[in-house]
DOTORNU-886058 format. One line per field, with one value per residue (C-alpha): residue in three letters; x, y, z. Coordinates in steps of 0.5 Angstrom, whole numbers, plus 500, padded with zeros to 3 digits. Layout:
BEGIN
rest: (ALA ...)
px: (X ...)
py: (Y ...)
pz: (Z ...)
END
This chain:
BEGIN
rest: (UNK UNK UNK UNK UNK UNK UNK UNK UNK UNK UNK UNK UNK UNK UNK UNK UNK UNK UNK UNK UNK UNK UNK UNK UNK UNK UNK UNK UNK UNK UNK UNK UNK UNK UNK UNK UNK UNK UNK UNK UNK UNK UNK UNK UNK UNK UNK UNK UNK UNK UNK UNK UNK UNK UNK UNK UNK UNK UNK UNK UNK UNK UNK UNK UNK UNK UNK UNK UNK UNK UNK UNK UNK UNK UNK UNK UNK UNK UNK UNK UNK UNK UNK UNK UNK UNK UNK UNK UNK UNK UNK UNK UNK UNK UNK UNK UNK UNK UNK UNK UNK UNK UNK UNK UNK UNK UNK UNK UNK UNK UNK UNK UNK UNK UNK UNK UNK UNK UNK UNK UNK UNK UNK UNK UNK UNK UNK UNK UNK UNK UNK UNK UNK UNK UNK UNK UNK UNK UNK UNK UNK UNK UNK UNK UNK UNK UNK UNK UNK UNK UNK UNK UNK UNK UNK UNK UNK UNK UNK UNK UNK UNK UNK UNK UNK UNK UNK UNK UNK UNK UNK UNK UNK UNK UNK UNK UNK UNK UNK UNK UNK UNK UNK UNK UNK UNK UNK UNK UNK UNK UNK UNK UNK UNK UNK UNK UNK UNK UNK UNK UNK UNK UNK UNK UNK UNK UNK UNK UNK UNK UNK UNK UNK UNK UNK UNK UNK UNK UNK UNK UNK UNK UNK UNK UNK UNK UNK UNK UNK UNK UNK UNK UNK UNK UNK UNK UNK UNK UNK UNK UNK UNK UNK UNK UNK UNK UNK UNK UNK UNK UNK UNK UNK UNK UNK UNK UNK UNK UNK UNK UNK UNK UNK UNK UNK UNK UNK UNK UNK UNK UNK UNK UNK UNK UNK UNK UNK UNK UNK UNK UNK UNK UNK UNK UNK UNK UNK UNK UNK UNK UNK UNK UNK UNK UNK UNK UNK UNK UNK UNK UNK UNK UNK UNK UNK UNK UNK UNK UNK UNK UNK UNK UNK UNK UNK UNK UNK UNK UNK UNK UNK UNK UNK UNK UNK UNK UNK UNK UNK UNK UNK UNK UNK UNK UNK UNK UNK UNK UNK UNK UNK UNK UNK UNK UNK UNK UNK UNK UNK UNK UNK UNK UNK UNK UNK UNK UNK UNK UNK UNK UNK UNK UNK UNK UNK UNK UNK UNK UNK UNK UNK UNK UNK UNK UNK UNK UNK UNK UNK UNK UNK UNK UNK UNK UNK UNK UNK UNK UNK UNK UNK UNK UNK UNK UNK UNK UNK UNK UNK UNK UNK UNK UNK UNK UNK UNK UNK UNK UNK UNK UNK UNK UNK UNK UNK UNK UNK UNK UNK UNK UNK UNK UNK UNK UNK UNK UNK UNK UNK UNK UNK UNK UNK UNK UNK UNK UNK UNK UNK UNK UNK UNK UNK UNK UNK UNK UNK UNK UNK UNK UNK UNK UNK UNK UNK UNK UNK UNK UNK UNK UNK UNK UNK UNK UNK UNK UNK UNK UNK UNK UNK UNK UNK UNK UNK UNK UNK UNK UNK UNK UNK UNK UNK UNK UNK UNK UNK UNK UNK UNK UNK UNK UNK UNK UNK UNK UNK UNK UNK UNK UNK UNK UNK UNK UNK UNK UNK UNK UNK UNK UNK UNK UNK UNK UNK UNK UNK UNK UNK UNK UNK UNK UNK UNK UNK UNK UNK UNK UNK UNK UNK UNK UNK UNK UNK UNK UNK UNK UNK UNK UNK UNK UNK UNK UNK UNK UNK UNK UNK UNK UNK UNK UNK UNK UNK UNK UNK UNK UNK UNK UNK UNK UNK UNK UNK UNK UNK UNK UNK UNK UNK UNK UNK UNK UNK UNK UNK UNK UNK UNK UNK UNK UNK UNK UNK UNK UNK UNK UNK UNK UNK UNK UNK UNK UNK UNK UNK UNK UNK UNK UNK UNK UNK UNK UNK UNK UNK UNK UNK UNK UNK UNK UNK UNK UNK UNK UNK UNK UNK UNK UNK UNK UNK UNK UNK UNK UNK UNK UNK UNK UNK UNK UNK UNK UNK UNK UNK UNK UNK UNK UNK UNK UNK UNK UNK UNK UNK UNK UNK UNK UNK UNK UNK UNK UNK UNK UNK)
px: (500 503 504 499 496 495 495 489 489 492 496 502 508 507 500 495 491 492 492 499 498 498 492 493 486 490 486 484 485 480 479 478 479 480 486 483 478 479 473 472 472 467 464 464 470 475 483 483 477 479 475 472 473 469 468 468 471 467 471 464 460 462 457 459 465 464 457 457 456 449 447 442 448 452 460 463 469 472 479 482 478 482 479 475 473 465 463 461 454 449 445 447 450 447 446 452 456 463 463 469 470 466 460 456 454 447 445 443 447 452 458 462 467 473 480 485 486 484 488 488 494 498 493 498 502 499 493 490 484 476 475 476 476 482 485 484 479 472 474 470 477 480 473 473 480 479 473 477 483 478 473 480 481 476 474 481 479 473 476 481 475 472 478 478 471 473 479 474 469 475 479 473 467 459 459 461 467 465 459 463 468 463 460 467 467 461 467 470 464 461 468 469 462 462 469 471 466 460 460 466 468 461 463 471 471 466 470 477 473 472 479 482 478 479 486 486 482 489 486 492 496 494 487 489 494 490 485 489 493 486 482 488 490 484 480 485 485 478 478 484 479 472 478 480 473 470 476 474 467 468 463 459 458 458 452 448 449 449 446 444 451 453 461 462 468 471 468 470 477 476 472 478 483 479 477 483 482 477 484 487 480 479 486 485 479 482 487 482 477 483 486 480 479 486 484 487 485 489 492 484 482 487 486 482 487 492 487 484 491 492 487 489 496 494 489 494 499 496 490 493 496 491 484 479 483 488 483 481 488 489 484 488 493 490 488 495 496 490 494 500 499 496 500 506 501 498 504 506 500 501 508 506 510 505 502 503 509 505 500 497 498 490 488 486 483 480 473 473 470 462 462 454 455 460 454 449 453 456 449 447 453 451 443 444 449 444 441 447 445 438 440 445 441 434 440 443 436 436 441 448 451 445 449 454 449 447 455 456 450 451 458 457 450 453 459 454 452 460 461 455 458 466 463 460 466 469 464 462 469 465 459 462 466 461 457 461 462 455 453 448 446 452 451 443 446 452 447 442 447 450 443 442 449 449 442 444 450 446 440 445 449 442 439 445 445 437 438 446 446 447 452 456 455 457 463 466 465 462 469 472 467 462 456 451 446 451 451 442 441 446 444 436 438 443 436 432 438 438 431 434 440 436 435 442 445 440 441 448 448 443 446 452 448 444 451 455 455 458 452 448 442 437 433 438 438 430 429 434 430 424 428 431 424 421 427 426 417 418 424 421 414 417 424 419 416 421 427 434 430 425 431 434 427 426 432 431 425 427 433 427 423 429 431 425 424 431 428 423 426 431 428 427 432 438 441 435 434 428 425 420 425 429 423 422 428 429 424 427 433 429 424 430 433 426 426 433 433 427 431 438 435 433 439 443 439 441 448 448 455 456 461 457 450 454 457 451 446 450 452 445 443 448 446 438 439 443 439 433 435 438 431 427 432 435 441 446 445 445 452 455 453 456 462 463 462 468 473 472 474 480 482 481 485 491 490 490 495)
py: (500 507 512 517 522 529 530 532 529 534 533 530 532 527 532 525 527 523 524 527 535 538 543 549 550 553 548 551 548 543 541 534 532 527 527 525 531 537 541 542 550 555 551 554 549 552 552 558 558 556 551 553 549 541 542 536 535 527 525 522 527 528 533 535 539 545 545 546 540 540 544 538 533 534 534 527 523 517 514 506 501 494 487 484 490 492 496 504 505 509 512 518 516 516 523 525 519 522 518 516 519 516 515 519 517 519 526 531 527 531 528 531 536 532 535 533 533 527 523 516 512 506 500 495 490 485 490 494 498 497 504 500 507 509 515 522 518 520 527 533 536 530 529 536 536 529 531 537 533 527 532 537 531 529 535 535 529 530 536 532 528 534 534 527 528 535 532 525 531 535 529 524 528 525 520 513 511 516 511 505 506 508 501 498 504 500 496 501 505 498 496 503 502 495 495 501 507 501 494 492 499 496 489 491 496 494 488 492 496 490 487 493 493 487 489 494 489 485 479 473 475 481 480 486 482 475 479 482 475 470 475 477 472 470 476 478 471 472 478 477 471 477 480 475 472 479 480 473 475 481 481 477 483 489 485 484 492 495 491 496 500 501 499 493 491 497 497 490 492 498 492 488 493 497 489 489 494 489 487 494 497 491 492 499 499 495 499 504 500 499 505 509 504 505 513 515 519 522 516 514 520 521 515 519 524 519 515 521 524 517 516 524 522 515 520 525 520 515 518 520 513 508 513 512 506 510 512 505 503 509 507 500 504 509 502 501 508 508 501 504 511 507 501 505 507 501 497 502 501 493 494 500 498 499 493 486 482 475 472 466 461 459 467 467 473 474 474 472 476 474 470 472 480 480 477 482 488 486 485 491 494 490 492 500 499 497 503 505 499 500 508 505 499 504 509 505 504 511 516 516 521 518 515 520 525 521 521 528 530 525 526 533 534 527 532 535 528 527 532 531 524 526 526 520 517 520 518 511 507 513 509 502 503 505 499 495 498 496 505 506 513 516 512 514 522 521 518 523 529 526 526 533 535 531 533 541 539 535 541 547 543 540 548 550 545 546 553 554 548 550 555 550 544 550 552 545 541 545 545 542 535 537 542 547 541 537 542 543 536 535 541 539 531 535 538 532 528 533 532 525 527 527 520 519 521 518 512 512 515 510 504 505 505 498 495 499 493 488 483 481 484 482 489 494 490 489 497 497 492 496 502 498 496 503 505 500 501 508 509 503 507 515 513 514 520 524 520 521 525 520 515 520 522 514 513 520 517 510 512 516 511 506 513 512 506 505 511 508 500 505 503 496 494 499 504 507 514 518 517 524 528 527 528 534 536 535 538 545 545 542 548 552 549 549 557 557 554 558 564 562 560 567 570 566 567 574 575 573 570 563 565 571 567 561 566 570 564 560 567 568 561 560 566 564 557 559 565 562 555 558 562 556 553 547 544 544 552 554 550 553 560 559 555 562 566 563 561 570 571 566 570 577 575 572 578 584 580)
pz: (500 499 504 506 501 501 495 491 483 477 471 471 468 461 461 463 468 474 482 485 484 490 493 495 499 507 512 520 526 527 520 518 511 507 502 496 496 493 490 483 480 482 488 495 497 491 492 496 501 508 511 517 524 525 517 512 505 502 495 494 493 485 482 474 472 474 479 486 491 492 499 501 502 508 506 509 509 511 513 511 515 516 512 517 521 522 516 517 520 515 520 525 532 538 541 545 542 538 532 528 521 515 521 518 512 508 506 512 517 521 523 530 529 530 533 528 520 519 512 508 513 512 515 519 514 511 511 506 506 505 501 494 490 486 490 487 481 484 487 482 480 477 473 471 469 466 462 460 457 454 450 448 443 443 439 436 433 431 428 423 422 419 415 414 410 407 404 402 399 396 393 391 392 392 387 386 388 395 395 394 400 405 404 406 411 415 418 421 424 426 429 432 436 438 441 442 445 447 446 449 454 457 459 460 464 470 470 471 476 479 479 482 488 489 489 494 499 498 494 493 487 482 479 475 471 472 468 463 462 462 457 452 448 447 444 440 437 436 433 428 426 425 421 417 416 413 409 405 405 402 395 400 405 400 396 402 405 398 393 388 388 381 383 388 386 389 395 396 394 400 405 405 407 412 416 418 424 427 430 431 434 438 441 441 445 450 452 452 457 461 462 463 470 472 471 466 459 455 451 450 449 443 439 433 433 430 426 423 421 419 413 411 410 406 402 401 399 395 393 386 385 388 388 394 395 398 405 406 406 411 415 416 418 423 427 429 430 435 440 438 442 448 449 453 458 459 460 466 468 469 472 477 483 489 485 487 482 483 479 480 475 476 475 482 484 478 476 467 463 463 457 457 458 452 448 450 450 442 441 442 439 433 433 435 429 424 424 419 415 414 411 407 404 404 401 395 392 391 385 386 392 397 401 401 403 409 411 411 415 420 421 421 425 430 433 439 440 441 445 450 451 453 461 461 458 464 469 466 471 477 475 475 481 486 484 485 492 493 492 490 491 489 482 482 483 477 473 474 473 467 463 466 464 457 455 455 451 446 445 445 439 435 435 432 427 425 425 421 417 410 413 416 409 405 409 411 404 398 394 389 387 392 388 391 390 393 400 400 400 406 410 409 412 418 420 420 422 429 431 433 437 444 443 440 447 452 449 450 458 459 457 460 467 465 464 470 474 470 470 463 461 455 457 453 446 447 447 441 437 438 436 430 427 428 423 418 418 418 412 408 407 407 403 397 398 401 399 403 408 410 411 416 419 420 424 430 431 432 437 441 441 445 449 451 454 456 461 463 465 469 476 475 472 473 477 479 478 478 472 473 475 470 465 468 468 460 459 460 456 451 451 451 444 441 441 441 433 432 433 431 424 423 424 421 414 415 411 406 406 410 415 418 418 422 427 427 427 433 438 437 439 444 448 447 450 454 458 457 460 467 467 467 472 467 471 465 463 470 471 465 467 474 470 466 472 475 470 468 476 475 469 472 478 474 469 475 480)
END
């Protein structure tokens, strides 16, 4: 066990976020804190606030980067317990009683003034202690630095992804042999979802929070390396195998998801390139799943980065010589990008020395990954992936440049999606590892925030995009083979594609709540099945009539339907959040985005010239939403505000001093 710790989590050195940095908050005589908690920015506990006498810091009050710890849970702490001692009481103490720290333990329970700044000490040898959470991984300030990191380049990434599809549009424009490399482009968005961002992150990483608390309650050997060391070797041999299998079934695969596209050998041709990233994404995505649990970001996070610049060079490179093949060979290459800028990480991370060096030849220690769960978190990687499958197959039956059209909207219109998830993908190890500390309400209270938060995020992004769409098409594609025409019919599928991104984001917060506790659960691919056949009813009887349209109207309203009822199967068969507070607190920003378009759209139809309708169309929605989502008391606008109040003061302090 390492020694005591007083240090609150920061940026390391190699610019990763991790515990280590140290606080500057000045402590009062009488002040009990725990170590690993450190108030995030702009609450009333900031760096710089004294804590007055007999008050408590609790690294389990998580609220969302940026907010304050809400006023109805009284701060608390705990100190390590050795294995076998009784566990912490959640009831307050009998009056007159002086409870140790860590007694008072639910909300509006009120601990004693102690005497004595109290920290995290080195339990007796050969004992380690009961808390299982990673030192410094839950406190506000770590989650805040480490959203910041992870949606950093996530953007960066999301910005090369632009670029990627500019240099597409550019180079090959939206015709057949865009169409031809999109079909193979399935692979990689198939094996991105199932075994990078969903599938795979949701049955790994309950299962290395698992093993690392099982390590911090001293198991026999190291379950970390037990775990690592029993699942390896096989998925990868697994997903060398996938890889192979669609390489080889290639003509078979391009028939089957695009059976009237005009040329398929090409796309057979770029379909065997890009499935050799099941194997790399399936590395990728491990490494990702594990570093995330240990509480580290930064290698995970700029993964896209890599793999983006990857395809752009390979098109820029080889397109001249080798056409659009040249982005399906980038494509195999930023794949081994995306192992090859975590692995050093990783490799760190299993030789830590504060971990145990044995590993029981048996895996002692260690629970295998449940074959079950993999099942079900692949399968509804795989279903709500179809979804691209039904466009792709409705959309081939249609004039060439349909499938491009859906790819450019989705792309661009999918972008406040992303951003809204960068928390969840921060929080999602939280989630996991208060579940499996048996904390159900710090896990009901994260969930929650993170849908509030991620809402606002996703309705801020989808008003912008209903009411700037030509500007941003314009400004991003229409160049070189992309027309004007090319730039009306991808703005009017952004629009509609937009309507669905409320779904899109409560689908993906939800279902990392179904599957925290690293048990199967059939519920999840049910809902997405239902979703699925609304999708395919709806585009199956509006594709002729409103064409590529139809196809995005088919897919919002197939999304909400399984947002929908992934909601409302919470409390039963998930952690169990409050189903009508969270309902009415959605409907706020979402009154909020409605107007907010609605003013938006007009504003940006004021200049003529592209660039100024964006900038006045977007401040325009920015400022609406903004100011009217804090009028109605939605919880993401108001923490934006106070986010900006403080992060001006700071500036201002650092300016004038």
């Amino acid at each position: 066990m390492p020694a005591a710790r007083t240090a609150a989590p920061g940026i390391a050195p190699s610019g990763d976020v991790s515990p280590g940095a140290a606080t500057d908050a000045p402590l009062t005589s009488g002040s009990a804190v725990n170590s690993d908690a450190v108030p995030e920015p702009g609450s009333a506990l900031e760096p710089g606030a004294p804590l007055t006498s007999g008050s408590t810091v609790d690294s389990d009050t998580v609220p969302e980067p940026g907010g304050d710890l809400e006023s109805s849970a009284t701060p608390r702490f705990r100190t390590a317990r050795d294995p076998g001692t009784a566990p912490e009481s959640d009831s307050a103490p009998a009056t007159g009683t002086a409870p140790g720290s860590g007694t008072a333990r639910g909300p509006g329970a009120t601990p004693v003034p102690s005497t004595t700044p109290t920290t995290n000490t080195t339990p007796a040898t050969g004992t380690t202690p009961a808390s299982t959470a990673t030192p410094g991984t839950t406190t506000p300030r770590f989650l805040a630095r480490a959203a910041l990191v992870t949606a950093s380049l996530s953007v960066a990434g999301a910005l090369l992804g632009l670029v990627r599809d500019q240099t597409l549009a550019q180079l090959f424009g939206a015709g057949r042999d865009t169409d031809a490399f999109l079909v193979a482009w399935t692979v990689p968005e198939f094996a991105a979802t199932l075994l990078i961002e969903e599938g795979l992150a949701f049955a790994l990483i309950p299962a290395f929070s698992a093993a690392l608390a099982r390590r911090a309650q001293g198991a026999p050997g190291d379950p970390v390396r037990a775990l690592v060391a029993g699942s390896l070797p096989r998925l990868s041999l697994a997903f060398a195998a996938v890889g192979a299998l669609c390489a080889a079934a290639a003509p078979q695969l391009v028939g089957v998801l695009a059976p009237g596209l005009p040329d398929p050998a090409l796309a057979v041709d770029c379909t065997r390139l890009t499935a050799t990233c099941v194997l790399s994404f399936g590395l990728a995505g491990y490494c990702s799943a594990a570093l995330r649990a240990h509480g580290r970001y930064l290698a995970p996070a700029a993964i896209y980065v890599v793999y983006n610049i990857g395809i752009v060079v390979a098109m820029f490179a080889l397109g001249g010589r080798w056409g659009v093949r040249s982005a399906a060979f980038g494509v195999a290459a930023g794949g081994c990008l995306m192992v090859l800028v975590q692995l050093p990480d990783l490799v760190r991370r299993l030789r830590d020395p504060r971990a145990p060096r044995t590993v029981s030849g048996n895996g002692a220690g260690s629970r295998p990954v449940d074959v079950a769960l993999m099942a079900t978190v692949l399968l509804f990687g795989l279903c709500r992936q179809s979804q691209v499958l039904i466009e792709r197959f409705f959309a081939s039956q249609l004039p060439a440049g349909a499938i491009s059209h859906l790819n450019y909207a989705q792309k661009v219109a999918q972008i406040p999606m992303m951003l809204s998830m960068m928390l969840c993908t921060v929080t999602f190890p939280v989630v996991a590892r208060a579940i499996a500390d048996g904390d159900t309400e710090r896990a009901r209270t994260r969930v929650e925030r993170d849908l509030a938060v991620a809402a606002c995020l996703v309705l801020l992004g989808a008003a912008a995009v209903v009411a700037c769409a030509p500007q941003m098409v314009h400004l991003l594609f229409q160049r070189g083979a992309f027309t004007a025409a090319d730039t009306a019919a991808t703005a009017d599928v952004m629009r509609v594609y937009a309507l669905g991104l409320l779904g899109q984001t409560l689908t993906g917060v939800l279902v990392r709540s179904y599957f925290s506790a690293g048990r199967p659960t059939w519920y999840p691919l049910a809902a997405m099945a239902a979703g699925i056949t609304v999708t395919s009813g709806i585009g199956a009887g509006t594709i002729g009539r409103w064409g590529v349209t139809g196809i995005a109207a088919a897919n919002a309203a197939g999304i909400t339907v399984t947002s929908v009822l992934l909601l409302a199967g919470m409390a039963s068969r998930s952690v169990p959040v409050r189903v009508r507070g969270v309902l009415r607190e959605l409907s706020r920003p979402l009154a909020a985005a409605a107007v907010a378009a609605l003013a938006g759209a007009f504003a940006a139809g004021l200049p003529a010239v592209p660039l100024a309708g964006l900038l006045a169309g977007g401040t325009t929605v920015t400022v609406v939403f903004v100011l009217l989502g804090h009028a109605l008391g939605a919880q993401g606008c108001t923490t934006a505000v106070r986010f900006v109040r403080t992060l001006a003061g700071r500036l201002a302090h650092a300016v004038l001093r």
